[in-house]
C-alpha positions as CSV (number, residue, x, y, z in Angstrom):
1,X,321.4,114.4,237.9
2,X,323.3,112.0,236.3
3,X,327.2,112.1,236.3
4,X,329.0,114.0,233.6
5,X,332.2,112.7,233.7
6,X,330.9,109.0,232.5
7,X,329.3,110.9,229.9
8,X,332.6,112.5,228.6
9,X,334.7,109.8,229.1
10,X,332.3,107.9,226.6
11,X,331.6,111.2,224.4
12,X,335.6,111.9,224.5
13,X,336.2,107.7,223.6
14,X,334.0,108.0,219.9
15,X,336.1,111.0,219.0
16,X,339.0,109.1,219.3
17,X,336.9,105.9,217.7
18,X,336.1,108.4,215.2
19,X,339.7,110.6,214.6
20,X,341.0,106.7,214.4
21,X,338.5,105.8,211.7
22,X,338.3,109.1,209.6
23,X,336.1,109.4,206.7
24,X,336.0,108.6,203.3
25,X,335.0,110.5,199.6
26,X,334.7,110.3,195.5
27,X,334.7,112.9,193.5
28,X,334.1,112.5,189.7
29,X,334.9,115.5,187.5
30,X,333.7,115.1,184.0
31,X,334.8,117.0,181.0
32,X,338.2,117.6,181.8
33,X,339.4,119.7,178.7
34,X,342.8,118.3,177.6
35,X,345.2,120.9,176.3
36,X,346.8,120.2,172.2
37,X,350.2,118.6,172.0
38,X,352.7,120.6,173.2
39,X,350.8,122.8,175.9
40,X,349.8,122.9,179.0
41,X,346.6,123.9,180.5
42,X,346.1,125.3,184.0
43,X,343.2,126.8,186.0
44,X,342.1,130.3,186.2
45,X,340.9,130.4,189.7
46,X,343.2,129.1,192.4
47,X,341.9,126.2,195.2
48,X,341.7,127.7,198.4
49,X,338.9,125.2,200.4
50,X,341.1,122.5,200.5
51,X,342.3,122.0,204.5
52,X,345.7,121.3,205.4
53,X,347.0,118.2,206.5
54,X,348.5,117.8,209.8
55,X,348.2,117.9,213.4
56,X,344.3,118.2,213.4
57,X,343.8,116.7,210.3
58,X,345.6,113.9,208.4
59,X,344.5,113.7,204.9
60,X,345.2,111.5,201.9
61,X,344.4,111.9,198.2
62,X,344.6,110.2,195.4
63,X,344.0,111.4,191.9
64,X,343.0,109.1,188.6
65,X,342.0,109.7,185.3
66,X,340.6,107.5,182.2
67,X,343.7,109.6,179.6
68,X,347.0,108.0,179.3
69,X,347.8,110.2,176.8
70,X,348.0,113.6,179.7
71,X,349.5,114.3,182.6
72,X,348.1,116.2,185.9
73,X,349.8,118.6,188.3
74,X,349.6,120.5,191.1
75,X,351.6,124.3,191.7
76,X,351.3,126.3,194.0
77,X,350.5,130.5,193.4
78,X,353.4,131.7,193.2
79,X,354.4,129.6,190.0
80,X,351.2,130.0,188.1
81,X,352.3,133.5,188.5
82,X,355.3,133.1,186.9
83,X,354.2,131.4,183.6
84,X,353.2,133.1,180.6
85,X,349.8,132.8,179.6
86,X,348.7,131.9,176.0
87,X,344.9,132.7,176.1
88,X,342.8,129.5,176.3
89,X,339.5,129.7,178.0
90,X,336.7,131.1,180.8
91,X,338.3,128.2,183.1
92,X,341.5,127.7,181.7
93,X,344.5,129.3,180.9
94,X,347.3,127.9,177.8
95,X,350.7,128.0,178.9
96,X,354.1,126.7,177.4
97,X,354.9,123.1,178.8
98,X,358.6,123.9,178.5
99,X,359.1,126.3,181.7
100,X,360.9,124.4,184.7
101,X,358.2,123.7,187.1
102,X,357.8,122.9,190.2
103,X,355.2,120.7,191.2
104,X,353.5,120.1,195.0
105,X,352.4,116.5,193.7
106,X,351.6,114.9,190.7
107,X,353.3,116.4,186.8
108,X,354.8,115.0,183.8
109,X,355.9,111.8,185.8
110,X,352.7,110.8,186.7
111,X,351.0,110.5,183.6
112,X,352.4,107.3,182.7
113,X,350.6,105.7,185.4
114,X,347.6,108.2,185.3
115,X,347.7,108.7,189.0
116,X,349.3,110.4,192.3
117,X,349.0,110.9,195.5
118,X,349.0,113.9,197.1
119,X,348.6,115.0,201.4
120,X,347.3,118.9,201.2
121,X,349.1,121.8,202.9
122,X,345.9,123.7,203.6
123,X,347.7,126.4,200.9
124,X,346.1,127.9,197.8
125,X,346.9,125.4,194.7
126,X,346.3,125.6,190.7
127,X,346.0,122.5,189.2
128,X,348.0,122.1,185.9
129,X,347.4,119.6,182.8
130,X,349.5,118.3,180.2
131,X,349.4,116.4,177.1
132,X,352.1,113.6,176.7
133,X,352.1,113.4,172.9
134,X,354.4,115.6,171.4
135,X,353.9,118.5,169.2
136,X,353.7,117.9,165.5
137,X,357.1,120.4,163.8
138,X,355.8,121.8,160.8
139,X,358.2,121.5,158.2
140,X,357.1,124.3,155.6
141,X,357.8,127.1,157.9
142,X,361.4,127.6,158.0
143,X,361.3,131.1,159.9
144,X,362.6,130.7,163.3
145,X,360.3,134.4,164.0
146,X,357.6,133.6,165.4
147,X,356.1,137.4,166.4
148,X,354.1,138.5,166.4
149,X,353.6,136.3,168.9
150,X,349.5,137.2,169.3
151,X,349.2,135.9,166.1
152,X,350.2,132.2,166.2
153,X,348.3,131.5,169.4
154,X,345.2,132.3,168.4
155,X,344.0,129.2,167.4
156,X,345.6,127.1,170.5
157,X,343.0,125.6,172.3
158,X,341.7,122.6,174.0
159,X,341.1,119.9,171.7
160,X,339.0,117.2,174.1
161,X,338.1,116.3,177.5
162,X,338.3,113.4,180.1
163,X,337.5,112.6,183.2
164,X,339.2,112.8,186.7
165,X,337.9,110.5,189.9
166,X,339.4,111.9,193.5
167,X,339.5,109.7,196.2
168,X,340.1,111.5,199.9
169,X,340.5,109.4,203.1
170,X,340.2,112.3,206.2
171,X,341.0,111.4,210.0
172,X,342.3,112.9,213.0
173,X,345.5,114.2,213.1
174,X,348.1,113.3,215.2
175,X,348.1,116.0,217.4
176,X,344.7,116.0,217.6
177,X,344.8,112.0,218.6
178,X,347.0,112.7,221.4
179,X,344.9,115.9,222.6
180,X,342.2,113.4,222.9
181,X,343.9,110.5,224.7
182,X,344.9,113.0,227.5
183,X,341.6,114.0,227.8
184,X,340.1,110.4,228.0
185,X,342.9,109.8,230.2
186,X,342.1,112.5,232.5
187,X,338.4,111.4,232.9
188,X,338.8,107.8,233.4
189,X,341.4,108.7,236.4
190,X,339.3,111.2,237.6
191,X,336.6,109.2,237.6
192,X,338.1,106.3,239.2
193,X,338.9,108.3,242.2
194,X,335.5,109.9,242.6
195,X,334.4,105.9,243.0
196,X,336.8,105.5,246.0
């Protein structure tokens, strides 16, 4: 029978090679649909399959997209709960840009460099869009009333699309790092005695 704890000690060393190392994604989403000037557009559904980084996992992403002319943003639940929706689509809802918001990582800031970065909390997220080109005033209509309200949103929509690229770089965590490096430790002593 041959010895197990060589075996571990080398099985236990490429988990640290590997933790050390991590692993490394794309993702291209196409089609984006870009909210009209003015609004903002955020997803229905919330992302919950998204891990968390931290002790196990330490995780790093970084968004792009090909429009300079909108921004992308990420809230969390609770504040998706709290805007007011406008109607929009079967994947998207239109909400007022002007609402103070929040945002876990990206928002009106990033858009002029069409990019952020952003470490996951493992929490359930709604990712929010904006455009950066500001909303034509329309002169003829002097009547600050705008009910009923049902009325003039009606024809908001999206008005085009683009496309988003998501690079993720996933290794171990640091607790997970250390976890391992005891273990490793542990095996190599151990083993060292048994040799005596």
């Amino acid at each position: 029978m041959p010895p197990i704890k060589p075996i571990l000690t080398g099985v236990v060393g490429l988990l640290i090679l590997a933790s050390l190392i991590g692993y490394s994604g794309e993702n291209v989403i196409d089609n984006v649909p870009k909210p009209d000037a003015g609004l903002c557009g955020v997803t229905k559904e919330a992302y919950s399959d998204v891990p968390g980084s931290g002790a196990l996992l330490d995780i790093d992403v970084d968004v792009t997209w090909d429009d300079n002319t909108v921004w992308i943003g990420i809230i969390d639940v609770e504040t998706y709960d709290s805007l007011d929706k406008l109607g929009g689509n079967s994947d998207g809802e239109l909400v007022s840009c002007e609402s103070k918001i929040q945002f876990i990582a990206g928002g009106p800031d990033s858009g002029e460099d069409s990019m952020f970065t952003w470490n996951p909390s493992g929490d359930e997220f709604h990712i929010m869009i904006g455009s950066l080109e500001e909303a034509e005033d329309d002169d003829e209509d002097d009547d600050d009333d705008i009910w009923p309200l049902s009325e003039e949103v009606e024809g908001l929509s999206f008005i085009d699309e683009f496309n988003v690229t998501v690079n993720y770089d996933a290794s171990g965590g640091w607790g997970i790092i250390i976890l391992l490096f005891m273990i490793e430790i542990g095996l190599v002593y151990s083993t060292a005695l048994n040799r005596r």
